[in-house]
N, C-alpha and C positions, 0 to 999 in steps of 0.2 A: 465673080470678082475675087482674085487673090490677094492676099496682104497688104503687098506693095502694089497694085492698082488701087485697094480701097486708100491706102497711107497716102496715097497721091490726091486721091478724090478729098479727103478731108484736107489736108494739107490748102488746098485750091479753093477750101470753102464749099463745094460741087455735093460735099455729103455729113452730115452732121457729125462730130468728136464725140466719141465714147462719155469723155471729160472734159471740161474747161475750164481751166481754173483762171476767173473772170478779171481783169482791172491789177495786177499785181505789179508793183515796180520790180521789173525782168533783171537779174543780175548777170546782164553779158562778160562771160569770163575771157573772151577771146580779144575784147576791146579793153575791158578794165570800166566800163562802162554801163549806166542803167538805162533804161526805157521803161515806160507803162504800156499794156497791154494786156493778150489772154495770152494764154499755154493750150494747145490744143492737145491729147492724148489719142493716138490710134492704137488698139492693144499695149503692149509694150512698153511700144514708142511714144515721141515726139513727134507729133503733123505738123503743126504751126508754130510759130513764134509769132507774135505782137498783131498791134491789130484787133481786127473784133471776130471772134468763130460762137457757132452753135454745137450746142451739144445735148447729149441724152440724157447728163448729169454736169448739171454746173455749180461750183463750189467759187465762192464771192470772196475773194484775198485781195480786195480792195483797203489800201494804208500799208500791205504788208510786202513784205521782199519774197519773190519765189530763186530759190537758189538754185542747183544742182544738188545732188546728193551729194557726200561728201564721203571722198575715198580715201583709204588708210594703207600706205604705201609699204608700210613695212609694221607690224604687230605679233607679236609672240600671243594669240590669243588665252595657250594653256595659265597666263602670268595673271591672269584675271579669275582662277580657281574653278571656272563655270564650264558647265559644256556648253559645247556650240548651238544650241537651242537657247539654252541660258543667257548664254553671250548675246545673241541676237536679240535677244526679248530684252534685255538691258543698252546695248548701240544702237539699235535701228531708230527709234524713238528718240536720239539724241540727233538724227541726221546723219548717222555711218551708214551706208546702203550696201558698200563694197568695201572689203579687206584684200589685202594681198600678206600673205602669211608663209613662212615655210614649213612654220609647225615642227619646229626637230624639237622643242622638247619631249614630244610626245615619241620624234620619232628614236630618241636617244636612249628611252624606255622600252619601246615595242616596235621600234621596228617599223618595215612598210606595212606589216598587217593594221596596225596602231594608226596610220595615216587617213586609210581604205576605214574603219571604223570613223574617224572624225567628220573626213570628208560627206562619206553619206548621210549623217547625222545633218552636218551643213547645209543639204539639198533640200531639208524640209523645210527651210525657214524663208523669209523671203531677203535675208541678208546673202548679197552674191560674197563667197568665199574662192579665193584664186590663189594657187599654190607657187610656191617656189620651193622647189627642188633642193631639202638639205642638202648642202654639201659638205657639212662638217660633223660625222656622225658617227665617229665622236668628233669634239672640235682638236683632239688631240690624242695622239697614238701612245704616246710614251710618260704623260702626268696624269694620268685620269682612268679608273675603270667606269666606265657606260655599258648599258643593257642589251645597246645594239651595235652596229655596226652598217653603213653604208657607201659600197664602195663607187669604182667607177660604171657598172654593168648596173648596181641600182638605179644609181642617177637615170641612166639613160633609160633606164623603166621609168620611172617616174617621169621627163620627159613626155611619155607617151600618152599621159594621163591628160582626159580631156579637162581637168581644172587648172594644169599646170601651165604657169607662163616662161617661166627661165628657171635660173640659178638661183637658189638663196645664199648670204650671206657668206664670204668667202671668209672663215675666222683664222682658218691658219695662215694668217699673213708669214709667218718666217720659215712653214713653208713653200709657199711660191717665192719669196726671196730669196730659197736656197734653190727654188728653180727643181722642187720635188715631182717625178713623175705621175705619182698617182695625183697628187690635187691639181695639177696641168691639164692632167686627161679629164678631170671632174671638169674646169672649166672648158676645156676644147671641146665637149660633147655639149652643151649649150650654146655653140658660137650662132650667133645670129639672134640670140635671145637675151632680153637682160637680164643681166650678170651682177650682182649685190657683191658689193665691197662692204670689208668691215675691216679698218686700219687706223687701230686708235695711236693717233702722233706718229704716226708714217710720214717723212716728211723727206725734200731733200731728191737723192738720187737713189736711196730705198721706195718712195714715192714714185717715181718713173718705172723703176722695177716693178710693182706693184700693177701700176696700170697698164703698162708693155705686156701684161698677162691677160688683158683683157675685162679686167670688173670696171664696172660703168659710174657706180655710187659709193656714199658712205654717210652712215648714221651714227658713226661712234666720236662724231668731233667735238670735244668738247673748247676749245679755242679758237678764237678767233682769228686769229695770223694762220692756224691751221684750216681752217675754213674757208678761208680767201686763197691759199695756195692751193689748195684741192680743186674748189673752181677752176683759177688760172689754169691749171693742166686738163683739163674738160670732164673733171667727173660729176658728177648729179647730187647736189647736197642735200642730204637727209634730215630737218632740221627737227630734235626730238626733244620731245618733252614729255615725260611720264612717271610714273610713280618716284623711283628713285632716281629717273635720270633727266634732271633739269637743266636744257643748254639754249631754250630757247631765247633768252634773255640775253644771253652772254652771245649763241650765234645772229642775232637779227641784224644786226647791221653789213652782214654779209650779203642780204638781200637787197641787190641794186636796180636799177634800168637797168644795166649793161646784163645782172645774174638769174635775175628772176625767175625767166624761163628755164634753169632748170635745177629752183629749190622747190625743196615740197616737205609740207610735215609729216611727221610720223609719232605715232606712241609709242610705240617700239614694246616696252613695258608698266600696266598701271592693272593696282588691282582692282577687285570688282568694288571695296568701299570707295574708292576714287572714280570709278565708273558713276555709281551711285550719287554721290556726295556734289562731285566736282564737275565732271562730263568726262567724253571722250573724244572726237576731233573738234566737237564745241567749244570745249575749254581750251585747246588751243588757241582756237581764234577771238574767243575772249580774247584770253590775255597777247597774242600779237599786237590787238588793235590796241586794247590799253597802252600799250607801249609804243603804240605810234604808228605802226604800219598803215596805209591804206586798207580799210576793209576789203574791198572790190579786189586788190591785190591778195591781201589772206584770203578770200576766197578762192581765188586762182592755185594758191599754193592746196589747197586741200581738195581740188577735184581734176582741173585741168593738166598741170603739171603730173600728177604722178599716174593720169591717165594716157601721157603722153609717152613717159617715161617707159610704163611694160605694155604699149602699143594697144592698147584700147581704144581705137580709132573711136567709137560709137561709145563714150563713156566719158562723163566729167565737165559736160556742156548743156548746157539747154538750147539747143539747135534742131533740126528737122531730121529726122530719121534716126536721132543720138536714140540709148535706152531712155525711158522715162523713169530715172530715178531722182528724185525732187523733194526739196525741201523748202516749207515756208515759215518763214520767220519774222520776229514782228517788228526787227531792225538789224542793225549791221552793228552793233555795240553788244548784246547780251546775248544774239542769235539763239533764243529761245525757240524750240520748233514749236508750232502748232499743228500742222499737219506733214506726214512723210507719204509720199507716197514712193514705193519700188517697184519695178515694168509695168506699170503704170496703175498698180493697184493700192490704193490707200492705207497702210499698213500699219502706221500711227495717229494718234493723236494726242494733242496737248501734255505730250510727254507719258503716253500711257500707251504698249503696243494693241495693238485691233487682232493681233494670232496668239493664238495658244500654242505652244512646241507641242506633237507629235510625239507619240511614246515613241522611241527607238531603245531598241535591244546593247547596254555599253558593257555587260557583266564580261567581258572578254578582255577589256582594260585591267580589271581586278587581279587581286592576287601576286605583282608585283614585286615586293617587299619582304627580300630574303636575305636580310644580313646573317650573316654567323655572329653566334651569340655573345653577346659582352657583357659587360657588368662596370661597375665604379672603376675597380682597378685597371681597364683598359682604356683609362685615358691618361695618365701617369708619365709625367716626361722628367725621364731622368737629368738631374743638372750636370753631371760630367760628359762635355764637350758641346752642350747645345750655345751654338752660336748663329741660329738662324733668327733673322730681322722678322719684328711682325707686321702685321695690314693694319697701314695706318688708313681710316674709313674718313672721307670726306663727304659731308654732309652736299647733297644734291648732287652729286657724282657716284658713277659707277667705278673710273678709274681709282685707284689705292694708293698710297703713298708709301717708300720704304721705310719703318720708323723702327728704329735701335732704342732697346728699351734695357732697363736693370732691373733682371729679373729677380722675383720673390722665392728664395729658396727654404723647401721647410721639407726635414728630412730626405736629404738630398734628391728632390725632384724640385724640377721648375712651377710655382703655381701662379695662378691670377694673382693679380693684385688690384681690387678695384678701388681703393683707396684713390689710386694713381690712373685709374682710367686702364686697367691693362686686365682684358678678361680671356679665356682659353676658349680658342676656337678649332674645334673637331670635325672631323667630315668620317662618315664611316660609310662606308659600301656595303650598298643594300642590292646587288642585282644578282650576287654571282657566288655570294659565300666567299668572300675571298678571305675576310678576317681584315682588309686592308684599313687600318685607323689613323688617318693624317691626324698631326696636333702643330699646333701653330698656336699665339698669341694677338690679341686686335686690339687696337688702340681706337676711339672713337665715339663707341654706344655711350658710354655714360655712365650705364647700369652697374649701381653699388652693392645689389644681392640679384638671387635669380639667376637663370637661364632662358633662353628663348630660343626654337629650331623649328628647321622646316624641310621638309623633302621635296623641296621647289626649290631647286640648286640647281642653276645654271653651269655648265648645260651636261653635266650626266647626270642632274639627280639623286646624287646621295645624300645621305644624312647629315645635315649640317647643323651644330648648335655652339654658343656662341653663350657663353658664362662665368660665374663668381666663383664656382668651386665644384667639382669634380661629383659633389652628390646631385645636386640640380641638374649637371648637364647631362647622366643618368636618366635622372627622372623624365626629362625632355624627349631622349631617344627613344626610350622604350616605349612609351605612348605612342610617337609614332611610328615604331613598329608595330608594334601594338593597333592601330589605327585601320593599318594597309597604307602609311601616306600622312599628310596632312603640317597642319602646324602645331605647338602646343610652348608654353609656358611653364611653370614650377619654380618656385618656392621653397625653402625649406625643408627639400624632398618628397614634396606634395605636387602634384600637377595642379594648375589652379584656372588652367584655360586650355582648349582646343578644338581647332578645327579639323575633323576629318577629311582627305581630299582622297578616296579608294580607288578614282580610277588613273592609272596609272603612278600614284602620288601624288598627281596633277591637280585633279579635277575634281569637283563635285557633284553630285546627282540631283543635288537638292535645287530647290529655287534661289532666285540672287537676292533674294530677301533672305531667306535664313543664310546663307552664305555671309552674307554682309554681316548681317547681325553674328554670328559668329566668331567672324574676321572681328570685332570693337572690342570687345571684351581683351582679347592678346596683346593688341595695341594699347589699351589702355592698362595694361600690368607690365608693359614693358616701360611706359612712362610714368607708372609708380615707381618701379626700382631705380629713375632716376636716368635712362636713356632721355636721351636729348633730339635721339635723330623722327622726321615727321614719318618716315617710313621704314619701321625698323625691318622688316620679315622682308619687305621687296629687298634692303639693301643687304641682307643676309645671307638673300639668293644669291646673290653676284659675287661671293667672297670664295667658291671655289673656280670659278673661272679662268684658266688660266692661259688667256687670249688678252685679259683685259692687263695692262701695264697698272702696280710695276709689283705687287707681292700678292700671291695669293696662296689657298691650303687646299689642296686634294686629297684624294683619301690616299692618295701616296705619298703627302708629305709636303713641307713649304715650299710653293714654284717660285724662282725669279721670275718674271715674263721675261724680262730685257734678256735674259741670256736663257731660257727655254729650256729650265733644267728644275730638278728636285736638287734645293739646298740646305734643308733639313727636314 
């Protein structure tokens, strides 16, 4: 008897279920709808739905809800500091079974070898990981140095990759709206496959443009009138809630009867203390429901939907033949898991995982981290002719605001002024030796003394620090050069906190227990000196970006995004 004769035979009751998990209220995602009954398990799979079956191993979820596992549409996994063993042994135990990831920070660092490292690292776990194809690597040719480069002959490698679903994230929207040959050809070598939009306040007959290119989705909306027009034109809403980027409160109402089928959540970015602390698709659908949505509905959004979306026929349902990735929970208000099970083998419990990660070999991420040398006086912005606007930082957004400030001039340079909320924001390039040191100004942290930096810098990854006076933001850099990577804190030209993250800048080797713990202590000396924001290092990351609207700082210098240029 082969697989699918025996999945039949179980299926029909004719031969006993591997598992059964007995009396559970079934959370049907395809009706919006419950029932009670068992869950039958053949290997993998899913034999039975409802009803009463036998099995070799029966596990009794009688009072409780058995779900689907629940899938994460789009996730920047490196933004959680962990490797993907790490990562797994911290999601799967919350009810994440499946990610869909593109993974270009890592690849913006190292490259497809960088990928080919993560990925197989991913295979030992029982978290399924599926890739999407950077297509923005760097996210920009002419504001940014990055480590790597991928063009359109990569893409189509990576295509061929058996984890690979489609396209990731199309960041250069302006240029597909200037109608540029190479990001065309990046998207026409996935046609038939989805294709991830990223078009923050694209709207209008740039919006048309945008989608006449072929991207399917978008995760970067942070407005509602934007959110409802994006539907109307048929794209797939992204709706995200993660460390620094809170829109799900602001986008829910956009989820209707009429929209439903095809929003879906995403984290997009949350670190590993907010994995810990908070959850990770859990905390999602917490807080949806809190706010009103239909549970049965939140759950559709966090497994059907975006299993619909990158064509996972057999994923995000609990039906017959689907994968058996499953999660039981003791209601549809707190969706606490108590049991996960992934293809069909029991992999958590009570919020604790049942596997241990797998030694895998990462020292080939190391060693990264090759700025040309600086010191104090290469942050120093001269005050004759600087008239460039700084990032103005909105709390639960990743978008920036243009903010005109009057600058503090002391021996003719520009300097912070934290008095006034105005602190010097640095990006230094660490891939390539160039020497190249953006200086810019931010308006937002709070932070009345100190520095704080991080080489988690969306999306090339250079040195980014963010302070009161030019000896701190020093002391900040060199540590993490110093590190290979990481975050770190200082004081009075003292480092007073750090976490080292050596594989590619990225990432850590450690367990997500000392990661975390590590990650508190920076946090909490960034809200000594007086920062205000609840995630300072994730919204740090996002301040070289220069995709996101409407000021940010590369290690080339102030971008406008609106007009796609270095303006000081």
């Amino acid at each position: 008897m082969n697989n699918t004769q025996r999945l039949i035979a179980v299926a029909r009751g004719h031969e006993p279920a591997d598992v059964v998990l007995r009396g559970g209220v079934i959370v049907n995602v395809f009706t919006e709808s419950i029932e009670e009954g068992d869950v039958a398990l053949c290997g993998d799979r899913i034999a039975g739905v409802g009803g009463s079956y036998d099995g070799r191993e029966v596990v009794d979820v009688r009072g409780r809800y058995v779900l689907p596992g629940y899938i994460d549409g789009h996730v920047h996994v490196e933004s959680s500091y962990l490797s993907m063993s790490q990562y797994a042994r911290t999601v799967v135990p919350r009810g994440t079974t499946t990610v869909v990831s593109d993974l270009h920070e890592m690849a913006n660092v190292a490259g497809l070898p960088g990928l080919r490292v993560l990925l197989r690292e991913s295979r030992r776990t029982p978290l399924e990981v599926f890739l999407q194809a950077p297509s923005c690597v760097p996210c920009t040719d002419h504001l940014e140095t990055s480590g790597a480069r991928l063009g359109p002959a990569e893409i189509r490698q990576l295509l061929r990759w058996r984890q690979t679903l489609g396209l990731g994230e199309m960041m250069n929207f302006p240029g597909i709206l200037a109608a540029d040959a190479q990001a065309l050809s990046k998207v026409a070598a996935a046609a038939g496959r989805p294709r991830d939009g990223h078009a923050p306040w694209v709207t209008g007959h740039d919006l048309n443009g945008y989608l006449a290119a072929g991207l399917a989705s978008d995760h970067e909306c942070t407005r509602l009138e934007e959110a409802n027009e994006k539907l109307a034109r048929g794209m797939w809403l992204m709706v995200r809630e993660g460390s620094a980027e809170k829109n799900l409160e602001d986008l829910l109402p956009a989820v209707t009867d009429a929209t439903a089928s095809r929003c879906m959540f995403v984290v997009d970015d949350r670190t590993c203390r907010d994995l810990v602390t908070d959850g990770d698709m859990d905390a999602i659908l917490r807080k949806a429901v809190r706010l009103g949505m239909d549970p049965l509905r939140a759950v559709r959004l966090a497994t059907l939907n975006p299993a619909t979306y990158f064509g996972l026929r057999d994923h995000g349902a609990l039906a017959p033949g689907y994968v058996a990735n499953i999660v039981v929970v003791d209601d549809l208000k707190g969706f606490q898991a108590r049991a996960v099970f992934a293809q069909g083998r029991r992999v958590a419990e009570d919020g604790k995982a049942l596997f241990e990660p797998r030694p895998f070999d990462l020292s080939s991420l190391t060693g990264t981290m090759r700025p040309r040398p600086f010191d104090e006086r290469s942050f120093a912005v001269p005050a004759e002719g600087w008239q460039a606007p700084a990032v103005g930082v909105i709390p639960g957004q990743i978008v920036t605001e243009r903010r005109v400030v009057q600058p503090r001039v002391v021996n003719g340079c520009v300097e912070a002024d934290p008095e006034h909320d105005v602190l010097k924001l640095v990006v230094i390039e660490r891939h390539k030796g160039t020497g190249n040191i953006g200086r810019g100004f931010a308006v937002g942290f709070g932070m009345r003394q100190g520095a704080i930096g991080t080489s988690v810098a969306h999306d090339s990854h250079n040195i980014v620090v963010v302070g009161a006076d030019d000896r701190d933001i020093n002391a900040v850099a060199q540590e993490i050069a110093r590190m290979g990577g990481g975050l770190a804190a200082a004081n009075g030209g003292s480092v007073q906190a750090r976490l080292p993250l050596p594989l590619g800048g990225l990432l850590s080797p450690e367990p997500v227990e000392t990661v975390a713990k590590q990650l508190q202590p920076l946090e909490d000396a960034a809200t000594a000196w007086g920062c205000t924001l609840p995630a300072p290092f994730a919204a740090l990351s996002f301040l070289a970006l220069p995709v996101i609207p409407q000021v940010r700082v590369t290690d080339m210098g102030v971008v406008d995004v609106e007009a796609f240029a270095v303006v000081g």
